[in-house]
N, C-alpha and C positions, 0 to 999 in steps of 0.2 A: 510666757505665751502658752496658751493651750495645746494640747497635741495634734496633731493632724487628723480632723474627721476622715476615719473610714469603715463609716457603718453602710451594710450591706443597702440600705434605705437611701442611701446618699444618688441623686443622680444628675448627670449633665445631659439635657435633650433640645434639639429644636423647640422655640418659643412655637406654641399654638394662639389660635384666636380666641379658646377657652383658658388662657391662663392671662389676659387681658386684666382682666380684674384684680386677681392679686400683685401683677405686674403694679399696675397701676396704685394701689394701698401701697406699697411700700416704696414705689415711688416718692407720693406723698406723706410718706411717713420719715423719709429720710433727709430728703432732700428740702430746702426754702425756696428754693422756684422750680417746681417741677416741670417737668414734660407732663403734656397732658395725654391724655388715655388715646387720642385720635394719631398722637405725633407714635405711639407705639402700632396702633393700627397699621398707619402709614408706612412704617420702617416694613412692618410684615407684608403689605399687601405691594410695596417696590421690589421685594426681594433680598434686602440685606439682612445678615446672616445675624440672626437673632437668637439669642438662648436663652433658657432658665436652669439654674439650679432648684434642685430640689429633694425636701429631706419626707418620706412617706408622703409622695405628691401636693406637700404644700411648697410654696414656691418663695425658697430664701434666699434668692440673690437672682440677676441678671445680668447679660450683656450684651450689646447692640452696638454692630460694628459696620461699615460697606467695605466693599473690596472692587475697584473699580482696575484694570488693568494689573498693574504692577504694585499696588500701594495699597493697602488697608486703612481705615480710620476708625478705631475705637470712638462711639460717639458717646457711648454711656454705658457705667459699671457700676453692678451696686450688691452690696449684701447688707443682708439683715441684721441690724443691731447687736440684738442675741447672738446670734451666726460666728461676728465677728472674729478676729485672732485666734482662726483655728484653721487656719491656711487655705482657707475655701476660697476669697480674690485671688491668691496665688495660682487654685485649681482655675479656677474659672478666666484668667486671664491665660493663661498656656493652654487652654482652649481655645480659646479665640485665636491665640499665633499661630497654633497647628491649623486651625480653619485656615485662616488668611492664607497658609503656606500651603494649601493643597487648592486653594484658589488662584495660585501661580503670583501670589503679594511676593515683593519683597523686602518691601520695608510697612512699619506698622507706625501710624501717629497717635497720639492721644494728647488734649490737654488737661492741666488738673490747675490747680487756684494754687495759687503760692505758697498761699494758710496751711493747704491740705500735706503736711508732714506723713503722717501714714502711709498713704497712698504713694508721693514722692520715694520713700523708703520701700513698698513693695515695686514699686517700677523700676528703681534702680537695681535692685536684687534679682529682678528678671533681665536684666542688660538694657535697660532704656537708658538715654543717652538726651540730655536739654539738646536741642537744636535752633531754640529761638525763644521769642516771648510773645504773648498776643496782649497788649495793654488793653485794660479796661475790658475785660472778655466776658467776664461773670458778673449778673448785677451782687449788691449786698445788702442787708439790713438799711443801710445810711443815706439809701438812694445814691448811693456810689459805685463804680466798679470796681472789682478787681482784676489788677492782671493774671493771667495763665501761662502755665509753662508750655512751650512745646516740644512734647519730646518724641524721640524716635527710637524704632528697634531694626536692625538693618539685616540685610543678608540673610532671611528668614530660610531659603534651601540650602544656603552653606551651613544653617544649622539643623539640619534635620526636620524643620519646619515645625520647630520649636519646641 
């Protein structure tokens, strides 16, 4: 694994409506059924806590999360190809927990595809915990679904809000 990016250039900000567009390229650069560029509009213009990474203002990763009372729901995470294995989901997810946790969440959900091994491994390293399963959750290639995990992060103020 790469060393942990920490060039002065590196940053973590609230998503803007001018970072729409690259949002949305890497979106569809990563993903096989994307969100489309309106469903990111929409996340920004209801209010859930939306971010971008970013390395000299070009925009290599995201995350878009709600926090409704007491609970948080990671809806989508992503980094950039390139980006990858250089602990930048790991930053960019313990941002998201610290938001949720100063948002008064106290537990965090997310789901991820069964397939997705990486991801399961960063979430588990962050304390995420399976709590269930959502059958058929994601479409795939085969006009099939796959199931999703659901997992949880709990007690986000007894941990320092992450």
């Amino acid at each position: 694994m790469s060393a942990l990016v920490t060039d002065p250039l590196l940053g973590i900000r609230p998503m803007r409506e001018e970072d729409l567009a690259q949002v949305f390229a890497l979106e569809i650069e990563v993903y096989p059924f994307p969100w489309t560029e309106g469903i990111f509009h929409d996340c920004l213009r209801v209010g859930y806590s939306c971010w971008v990474l970013t390395m000299d203002d070009q925009v290599i990763g995201y995350g878009v999360m709600s926090v409704v009372i007491d609970e948080a729901h990671i809806l989508n995470i992503c980094i950039s190809p390139e980006w990858r294995r250089r602990g930048l989901g790991e930053k960019l997810m313990r941002r998201l927990i610290k938001v949720a946790g100063q948002h008064g969440a106290e537990t965090v959900f997310l789901e991820v595809r069964v397939s997705n091994r990486r991801a399961l491994q960063l979430y588990e390293k962050i304390g995420f915990v399976e709590v269930g399963m959502r059958k058929a959750y994601y479409p795939d290639h085969n006009k099939n679904r796959e199931d999703a995990l659901l997992l949880s992060l709990e007690r986000l103020n007894a941990r320092g809000s992450g």
